[in-house]
N, C-alpha and C positions, 0 to 999 in steps of 0.2 A: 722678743720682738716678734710681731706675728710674722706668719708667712706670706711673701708679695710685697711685705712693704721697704722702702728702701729705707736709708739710716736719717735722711731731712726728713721724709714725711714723719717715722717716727718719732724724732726729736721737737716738729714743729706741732705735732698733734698731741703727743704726750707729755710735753715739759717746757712748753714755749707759751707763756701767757699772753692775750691779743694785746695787752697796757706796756708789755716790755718788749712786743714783734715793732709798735709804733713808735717808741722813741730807747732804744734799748744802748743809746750812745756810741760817740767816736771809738770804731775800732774793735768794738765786744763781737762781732761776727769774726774777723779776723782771729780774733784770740779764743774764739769756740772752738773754728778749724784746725788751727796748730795743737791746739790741746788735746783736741780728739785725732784727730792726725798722729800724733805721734804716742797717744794712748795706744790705737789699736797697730802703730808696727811693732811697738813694745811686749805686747803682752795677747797677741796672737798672730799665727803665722802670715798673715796679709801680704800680698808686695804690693798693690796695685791699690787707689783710692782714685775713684772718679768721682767726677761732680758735674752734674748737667745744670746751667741756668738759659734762662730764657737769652733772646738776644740783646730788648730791649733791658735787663739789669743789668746795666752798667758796674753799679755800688756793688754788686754782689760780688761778680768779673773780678774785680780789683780789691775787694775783699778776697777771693782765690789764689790773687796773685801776690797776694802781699805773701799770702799763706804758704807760699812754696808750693802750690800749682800749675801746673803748665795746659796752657793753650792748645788742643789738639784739632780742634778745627768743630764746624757746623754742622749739626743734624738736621734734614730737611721735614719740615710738617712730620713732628713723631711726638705733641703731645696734643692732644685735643683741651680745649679747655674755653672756655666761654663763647662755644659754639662754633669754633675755627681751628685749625689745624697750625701748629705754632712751632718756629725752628727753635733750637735750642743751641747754645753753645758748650761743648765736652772738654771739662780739663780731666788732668787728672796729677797727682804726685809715687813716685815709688817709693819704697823702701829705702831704694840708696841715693834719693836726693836729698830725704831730711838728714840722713848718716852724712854726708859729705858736707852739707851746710850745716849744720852745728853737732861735732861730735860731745858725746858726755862721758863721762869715766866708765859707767855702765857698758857700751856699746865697743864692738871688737874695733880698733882702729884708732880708737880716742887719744886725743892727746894729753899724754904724760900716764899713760896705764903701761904698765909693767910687761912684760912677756913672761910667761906663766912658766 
């Protein structure tokens, strides 16, 4: 991934066709999130995943929250973009809300995993 870019623009510039950003179906944002969400607390040390959407994306918003995102409040005029200065809304998810919402055998804590 180059340097400066964050992990949407990568994903949406490098692997996101404009015929599947326009009708990509019920729910495949949601099920991008969860999947790379818990890709990267899996398989690098992460705790912390944010995500800034604009105000006005609604779908997006609730596409975040279905994802086990949280709501952390408004950024004021901090992207510029079609000439104007534009708030954005900051979730983010940690480490141990996907671990607490659905454990898997793999992960310390799971249920029905053995003590070593």
């Amino acid at each position: 991934m180059a340097e400066g870019r964050d992990l949407a623009e990568f994903l949406l510039l490098e692997h996101w066709s404009p015929a599947a950003a326009r009708s990509p179906g019920p729910g495949i944002g949601t099920q991008a999130q969860r999947l790379l969400t818990r890709y990267l607390f899996a398989h690098t040390p992460v705790v912390r995943v944010e995500a800034d959407t604009e105000t006005g994306n609604l779908a997006e918003q609730r596409a975040l929250e279905r994802s086990g995102f949280t709501r952390e409040g408004v950024l004021r005029s901090v992207v510029f973009r079609d000439g104007q200065w534009r708030d954005v809304v900051r979730y983010s998810v940690l480490r141990d809300d996907i671990a607490s919402a659905s454990p898997t055998s793999d992960q310390p804590g799971a249920r029905g995993r053995q003590p070593a």
